[in-house]
N, C-alpha and C positions, 0 to 999 in steps of 0.2 A: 222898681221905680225907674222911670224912665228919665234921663239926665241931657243936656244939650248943651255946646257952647259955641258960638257964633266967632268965626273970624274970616278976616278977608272974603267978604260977600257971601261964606261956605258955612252952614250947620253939621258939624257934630254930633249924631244923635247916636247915644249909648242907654244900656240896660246897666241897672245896681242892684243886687239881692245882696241882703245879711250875709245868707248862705253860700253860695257861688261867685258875689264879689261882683267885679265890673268886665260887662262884655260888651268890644265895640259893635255898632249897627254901621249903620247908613252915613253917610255923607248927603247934605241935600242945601240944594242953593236958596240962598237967605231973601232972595226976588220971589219965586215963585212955587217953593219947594220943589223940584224934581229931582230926581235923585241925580247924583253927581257919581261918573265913573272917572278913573283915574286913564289919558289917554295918553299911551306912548309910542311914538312915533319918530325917526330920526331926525325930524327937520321940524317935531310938536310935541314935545315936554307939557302935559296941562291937566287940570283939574278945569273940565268947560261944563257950561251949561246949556244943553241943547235949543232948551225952549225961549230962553230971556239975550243970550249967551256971556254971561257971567263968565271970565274967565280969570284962572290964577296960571300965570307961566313960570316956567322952571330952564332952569339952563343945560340941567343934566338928570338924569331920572334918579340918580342921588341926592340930590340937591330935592325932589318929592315926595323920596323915601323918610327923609329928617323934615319935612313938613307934615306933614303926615304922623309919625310915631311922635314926633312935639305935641302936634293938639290933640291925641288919643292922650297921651300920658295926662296932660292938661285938666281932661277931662277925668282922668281916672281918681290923679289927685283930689278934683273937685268932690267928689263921693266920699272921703271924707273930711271935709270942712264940718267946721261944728256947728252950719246953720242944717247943714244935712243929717247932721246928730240930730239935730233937737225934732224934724221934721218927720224921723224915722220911728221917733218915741213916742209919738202921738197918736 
């Protein structure tokens, strides 16, 4: 089943099997879906969107890293919420 969560203009899209559990996908910008790559550069910290250009800035590419593994986890928790129970028993 395919799982999503929208923050700061950015989609989260993951994978949830029973079996295998939760695997991260794609990142893709919440304007126009393109996919979103992570760009680090000394003087541009960013999660940008090429086509619309959505952008999330960062002050240090740690400070991306813990953006980043926050809304993976976020998402991962969300797989099992018990509305994802109930929708998985059906």
């Amino acid at each position: 089943m395919q799982i999503s969560r929208d923050a700061e203009g950015l989609r989260f899209i993951g994978e949830w099997d029973p079996e295998s559990g939760f695997v991260a996908g794609d990142i893709r910008c919440v304007g126009c879906g393109r996919r979103i790559e992570p760009h680090v550069d000394s003087r541009d910290i960013s999660l940008v969107c090429t086509v619309c250009g959505t952008k999330k800035n960062f002050w240090a590419e740690a400070e991306m890293q813990v953006f980043l593994a926050e809304n993976w986890s976020r998402l991962r928790q969300a797989c099992t919420h018990p509305t994802v129970a109930i929708h998985r028993s059906l």
